[in-house]
LOKEDREN-370174 format. One line per field, with one value per residue (C-alpha): residue in three letters; residue number from 1; x, y, z. Coordinates in steps of 0.1 Angstrom, whole numbers. Example, Ala and Ser with C-alpha at 12.3 -4.5 7.8 and 13.67 -1.06 7.14 Angstrom:
LOKEDREN-370174
rest: c(ala, ser)
nr: c(1, 2)
east: c(123, 137)
north: c(-45, -11)
up: c(78, 71)
end
This chain:
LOKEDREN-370174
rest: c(unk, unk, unk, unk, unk, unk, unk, unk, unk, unk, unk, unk, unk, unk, unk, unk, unk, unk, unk, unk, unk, unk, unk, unk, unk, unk, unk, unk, unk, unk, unk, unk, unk, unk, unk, unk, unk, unk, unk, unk, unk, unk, unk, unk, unk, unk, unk, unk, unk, unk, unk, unk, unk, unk, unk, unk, unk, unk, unk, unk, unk, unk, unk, unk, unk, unk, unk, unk, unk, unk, unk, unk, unk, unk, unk, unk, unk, unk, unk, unk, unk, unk, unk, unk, unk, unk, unk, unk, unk, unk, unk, unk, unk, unk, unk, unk, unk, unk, unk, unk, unk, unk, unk, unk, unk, unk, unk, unk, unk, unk, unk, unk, unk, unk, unk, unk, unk, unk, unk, unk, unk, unk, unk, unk, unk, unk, unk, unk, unk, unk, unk, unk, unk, unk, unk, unk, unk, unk, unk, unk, unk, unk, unk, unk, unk, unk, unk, unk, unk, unk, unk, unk, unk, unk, unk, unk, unk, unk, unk, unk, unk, unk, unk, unk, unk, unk, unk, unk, unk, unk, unk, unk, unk, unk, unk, unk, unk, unk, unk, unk, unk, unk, unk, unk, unk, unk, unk, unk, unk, unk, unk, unk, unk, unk, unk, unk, unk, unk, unk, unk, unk, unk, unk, unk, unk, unk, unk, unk, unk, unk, unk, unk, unk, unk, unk, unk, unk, unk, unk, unk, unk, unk, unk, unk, unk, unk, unk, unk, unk, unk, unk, unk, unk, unk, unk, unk, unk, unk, unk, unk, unk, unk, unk, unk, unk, unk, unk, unk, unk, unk, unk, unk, unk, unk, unk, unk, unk, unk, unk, unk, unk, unk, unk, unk, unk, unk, unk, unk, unk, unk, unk, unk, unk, unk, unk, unk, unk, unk, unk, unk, unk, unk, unk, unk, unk, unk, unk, unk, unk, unk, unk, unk, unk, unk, unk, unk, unk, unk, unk, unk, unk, unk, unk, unk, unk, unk, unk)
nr: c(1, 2, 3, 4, 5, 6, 7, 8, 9, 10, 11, 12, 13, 14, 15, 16, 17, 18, 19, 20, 21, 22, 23, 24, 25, 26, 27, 28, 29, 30, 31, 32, 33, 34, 35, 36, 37, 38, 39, 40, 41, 42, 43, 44, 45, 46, 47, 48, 49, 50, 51, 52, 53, 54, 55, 56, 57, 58, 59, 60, 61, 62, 63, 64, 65, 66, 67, 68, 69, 70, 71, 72, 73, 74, 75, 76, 77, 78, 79, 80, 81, 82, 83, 84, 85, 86, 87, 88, 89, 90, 91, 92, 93, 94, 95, 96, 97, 98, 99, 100, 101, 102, 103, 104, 105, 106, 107, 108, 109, 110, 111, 112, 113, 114, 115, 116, 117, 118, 119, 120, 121, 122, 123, 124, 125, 126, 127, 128, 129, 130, 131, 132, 133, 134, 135, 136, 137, 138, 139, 140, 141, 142, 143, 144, 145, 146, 147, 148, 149, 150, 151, 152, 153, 154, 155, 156, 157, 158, 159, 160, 161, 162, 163, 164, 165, 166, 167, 168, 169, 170, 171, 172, 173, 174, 175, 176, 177, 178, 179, 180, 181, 182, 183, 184, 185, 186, 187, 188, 189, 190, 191, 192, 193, 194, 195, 196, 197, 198, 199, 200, 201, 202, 203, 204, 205, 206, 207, 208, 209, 210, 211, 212, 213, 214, 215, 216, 217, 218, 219, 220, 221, 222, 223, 224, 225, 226, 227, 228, 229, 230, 231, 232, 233, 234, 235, 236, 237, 238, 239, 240, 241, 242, 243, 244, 245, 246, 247, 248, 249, 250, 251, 252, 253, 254, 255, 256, 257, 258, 259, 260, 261, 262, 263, 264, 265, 266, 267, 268, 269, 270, 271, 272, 273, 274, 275, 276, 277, 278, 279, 280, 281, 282, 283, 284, 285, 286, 287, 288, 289, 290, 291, 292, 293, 294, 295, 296, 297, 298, 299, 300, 301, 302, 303, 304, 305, 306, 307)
east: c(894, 876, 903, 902, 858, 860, 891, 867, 838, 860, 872, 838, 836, 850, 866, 882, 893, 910, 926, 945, 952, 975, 990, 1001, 1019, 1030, 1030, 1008, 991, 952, 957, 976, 953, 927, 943, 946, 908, 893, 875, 866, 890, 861, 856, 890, 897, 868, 880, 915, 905, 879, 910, 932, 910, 910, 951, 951, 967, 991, 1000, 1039, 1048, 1069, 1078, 1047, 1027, 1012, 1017, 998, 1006, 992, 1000, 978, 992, 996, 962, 944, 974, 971, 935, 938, 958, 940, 914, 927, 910, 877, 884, 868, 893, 925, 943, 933, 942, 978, 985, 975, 997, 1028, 1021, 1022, 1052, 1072, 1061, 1081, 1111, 1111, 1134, 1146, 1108, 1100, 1129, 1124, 1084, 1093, 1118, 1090, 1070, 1090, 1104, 1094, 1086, 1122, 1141, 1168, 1188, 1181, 1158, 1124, 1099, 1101, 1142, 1139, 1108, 1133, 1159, 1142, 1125, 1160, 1172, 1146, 1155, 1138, 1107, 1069, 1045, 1006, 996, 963, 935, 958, 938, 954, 987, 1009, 1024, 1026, 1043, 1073, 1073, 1084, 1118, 1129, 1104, 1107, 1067, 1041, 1007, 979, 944, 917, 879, 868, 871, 883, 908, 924, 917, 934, 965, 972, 968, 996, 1020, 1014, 1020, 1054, 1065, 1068, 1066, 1069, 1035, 1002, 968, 936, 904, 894, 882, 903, 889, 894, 925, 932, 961, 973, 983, 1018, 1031, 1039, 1069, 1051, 1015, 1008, 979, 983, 954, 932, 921, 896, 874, 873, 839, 856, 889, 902, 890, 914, 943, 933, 941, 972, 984, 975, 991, 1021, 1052, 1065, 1089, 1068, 1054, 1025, 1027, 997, 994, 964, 945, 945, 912, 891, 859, 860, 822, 830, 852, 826, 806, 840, 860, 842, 855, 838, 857, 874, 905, 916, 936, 971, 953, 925, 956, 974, 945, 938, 977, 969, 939, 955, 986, 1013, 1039, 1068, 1042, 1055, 1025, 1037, 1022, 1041, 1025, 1000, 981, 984, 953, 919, 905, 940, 942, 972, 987, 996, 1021, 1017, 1044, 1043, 1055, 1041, 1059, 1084, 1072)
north: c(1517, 1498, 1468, 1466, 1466, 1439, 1416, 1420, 1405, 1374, 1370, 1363, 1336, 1308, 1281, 1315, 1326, 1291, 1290, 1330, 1317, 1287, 1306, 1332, 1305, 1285, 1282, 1254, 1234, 1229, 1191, 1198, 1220, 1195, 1170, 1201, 1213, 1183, 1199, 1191, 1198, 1227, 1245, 1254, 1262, 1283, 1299, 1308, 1319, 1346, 1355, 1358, 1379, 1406, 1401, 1383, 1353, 1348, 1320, 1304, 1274, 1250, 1222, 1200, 1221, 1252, 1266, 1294, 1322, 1350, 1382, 1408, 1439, 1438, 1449, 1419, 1398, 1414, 1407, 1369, 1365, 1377, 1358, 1320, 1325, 1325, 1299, 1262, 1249, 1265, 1243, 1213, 1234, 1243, 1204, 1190, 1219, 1207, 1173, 1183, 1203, 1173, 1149, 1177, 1177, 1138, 1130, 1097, 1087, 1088, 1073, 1042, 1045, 1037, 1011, 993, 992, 968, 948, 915, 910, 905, 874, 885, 856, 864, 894, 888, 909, 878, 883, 919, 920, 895, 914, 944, 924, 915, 951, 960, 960, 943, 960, 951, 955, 957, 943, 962, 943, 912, 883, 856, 868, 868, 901, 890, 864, 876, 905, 878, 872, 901, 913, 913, 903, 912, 910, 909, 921, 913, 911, 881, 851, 828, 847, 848, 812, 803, 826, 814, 781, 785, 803, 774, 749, 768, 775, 806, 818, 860, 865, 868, 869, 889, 895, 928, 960, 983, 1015, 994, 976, 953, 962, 988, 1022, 1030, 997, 991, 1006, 1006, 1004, 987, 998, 973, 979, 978, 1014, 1016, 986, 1010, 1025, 1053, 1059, 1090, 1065, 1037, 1063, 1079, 1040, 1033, 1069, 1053, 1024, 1035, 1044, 1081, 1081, 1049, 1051, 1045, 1033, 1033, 1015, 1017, 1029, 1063, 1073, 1056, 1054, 1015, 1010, 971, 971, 974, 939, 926, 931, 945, 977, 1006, 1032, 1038, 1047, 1082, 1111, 1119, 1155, 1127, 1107, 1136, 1149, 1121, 1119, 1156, 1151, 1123, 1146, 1126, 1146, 1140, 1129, 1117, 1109, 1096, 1074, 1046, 1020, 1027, 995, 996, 978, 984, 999, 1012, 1015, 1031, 1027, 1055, 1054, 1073, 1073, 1094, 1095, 1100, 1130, 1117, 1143)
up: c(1023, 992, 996, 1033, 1032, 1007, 1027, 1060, 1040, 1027, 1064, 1076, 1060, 1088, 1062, 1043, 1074, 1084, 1051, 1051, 1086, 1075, 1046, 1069, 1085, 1054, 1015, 1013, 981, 975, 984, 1018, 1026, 1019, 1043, 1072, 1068, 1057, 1030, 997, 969, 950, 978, 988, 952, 950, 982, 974, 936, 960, 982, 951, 933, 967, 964, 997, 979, 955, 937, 934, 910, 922, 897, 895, 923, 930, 962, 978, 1008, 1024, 1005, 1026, 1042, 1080, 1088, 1078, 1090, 1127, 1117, 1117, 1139, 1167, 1151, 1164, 1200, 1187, 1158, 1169, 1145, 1152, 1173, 1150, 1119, 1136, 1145, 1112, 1096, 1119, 1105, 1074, 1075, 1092, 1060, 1036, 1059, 1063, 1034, 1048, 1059, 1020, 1010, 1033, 1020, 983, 996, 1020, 991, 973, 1002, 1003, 966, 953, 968, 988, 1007, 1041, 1045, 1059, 1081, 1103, 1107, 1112, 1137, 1160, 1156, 1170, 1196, 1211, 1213, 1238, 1273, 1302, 1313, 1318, 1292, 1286, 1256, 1257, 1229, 1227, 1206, 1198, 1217, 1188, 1200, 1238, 1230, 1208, 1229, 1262, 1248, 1259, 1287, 1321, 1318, 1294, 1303, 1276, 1281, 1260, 1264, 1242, 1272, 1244, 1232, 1263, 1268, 1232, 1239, 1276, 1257, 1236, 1262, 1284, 1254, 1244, 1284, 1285, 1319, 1315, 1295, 1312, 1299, 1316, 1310, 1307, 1290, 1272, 1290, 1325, 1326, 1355, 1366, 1394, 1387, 1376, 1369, 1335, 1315, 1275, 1269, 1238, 1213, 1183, 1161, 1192, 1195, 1170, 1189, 1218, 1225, 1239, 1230, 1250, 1280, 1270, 1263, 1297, 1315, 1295, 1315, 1348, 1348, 1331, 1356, 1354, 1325, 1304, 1271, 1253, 1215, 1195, 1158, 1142, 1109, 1097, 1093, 1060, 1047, 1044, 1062, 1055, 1086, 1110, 1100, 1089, 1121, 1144, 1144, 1161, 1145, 1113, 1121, 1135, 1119, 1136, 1148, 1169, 1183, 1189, 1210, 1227, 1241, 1246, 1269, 1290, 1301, 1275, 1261, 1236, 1211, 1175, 1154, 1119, 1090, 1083, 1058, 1030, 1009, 974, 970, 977, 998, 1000, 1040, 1058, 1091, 1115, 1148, 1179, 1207, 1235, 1268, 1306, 1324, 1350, 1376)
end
């Protein structure tokens, strides 16, 4: 009775509660659970030494790394799990720990990581981001795209050699005026420039096959709004593709570029698809700088039900 008084005074503590909760679930170390709660490194290590000490943790060494995972009897695990209703946290929590668990299993991603990292700095006769963004460019089929928070129209444009008709939408007037500039300059005919806000996009519903975040998002004032548009005027069956930051504590950005927010986690993408009825979502991180202030770049691809 001592042992089960003493595990239901640990579990009333909420952040103790959200950690046995995930090591039920998974072995996990102190930094991924760091990136899943969003807590500082002491007070998660304070947490599980408490849960140790009351034997509802137990430690596992794995190479480099120390894993922990939920060594409680099936009282306290019936205990949390009937616990997740009430939590605030718990769907958040359960995302970020899918996340997680798809970075262990991604073998390849890491491989291809290490390998990005050097690309570009060693001469190789032929290779360039240039060649392989064209390449990829030509392998999409025909279909009509949004460019939603064009610019300059860079995108737009190399996006046209393929499209059926891309149509960028921007809210600075003289952006649009400098990209419809060049488009008219190089004549090409399929690419479109509009005026207009991110979170009220002129154009009619369900008429675009891929809505096109390209590092837009985070200019929103109100992001689940834009994501909520690009669902409207996407056909049944399109898809929406968001790259932007991962979220970062560079505060320069907003006087440097504008930005409103500072990036978003994959668990904020992944809600906001959520919230604006997507499904199929694939939320991964694909670039990180290796220079201050050491930004990285997430993609989120989702798609609108066909029904």
């Amino acid at each position: 009775m001592a042992g089960l008084l003493k595990a239901l005074r640990l579990l009333g503590d909420e952040s103790r509660l959200r950690i046995l909760r995930l090591l039920d679930r998974e072995e996990l170390s102190v930094a991924e659970l760091q990136e899943i709660l969003g807590m500082g490194q002491s007070r998660i290590s304070m947490a599980l030494s408490q849960l140790r000490q009351a034997d509802l943790v137990e430690l596992r060494r794995a190479g480099q790394k120390n894993l922990y995972r939920f060594s409680g009897d099936e009282t306290v695990a019936g205990l949390l799990r009937k616990s997740s209703p009430e939590l605030a946290e718990s769907r958040e929590d359960d995302e970020a720990l899918r996340l997680i668990l798809k970075k262990r299993k991604d073998r390849v991603r890491s491989y291809f990581d290490e390998l990005a990292g050097r690309f570009g700095r060693d001469y190789v006769p032929g290779r360039s981001w240039k060649g392989l963004s064209e390449m990829l460019i030509k392998l999409l089929p025909p279909m009509r795209i949004a460019d939603i928070g064009s610019g300059e129209g860079t995108l737009s444009l190399l996006l046209a050699q393929r499209a059926e008709q891309v149509i960028g939408i921007d809210n600075a007037e003289k952006m649009v005026e400098y990209a419809a500039g060049i488009a008219r300059r190089s004549g090409v005919k399929n690419v479109e420039f509009r005026l207009g806000d991110l979170e009220e996009l002129p154009l009619p519903d369900a008429s675009i096959d891929l809505a096109l975040f390209s590092q837009s998002l985070h200019h929103a004032i109100h992001p689940q709004k834009a994501v909520n548009e690009a669902q409207r005027i996407l056909r049944p069956g399109g898809r929406i593709v968001i790259l932007d930051l991962q979220r970062h504590a560079f505060e320069e950005a907003r006087e440097l570029y504008a930005d409103v927010w500072l990036g978003f986690t994959q668990v904020e993408l992944l809600e906001f698809l959520r919230k604006a009825r997507f499904r199929s979502a694939d939320v991964t991180l694909v670039h990180r700088e290796d220079e201050a202030p050491y930004l990285e770049t997430v993609l989120a691809v989702a798609e609108k039900p066909a029904a």
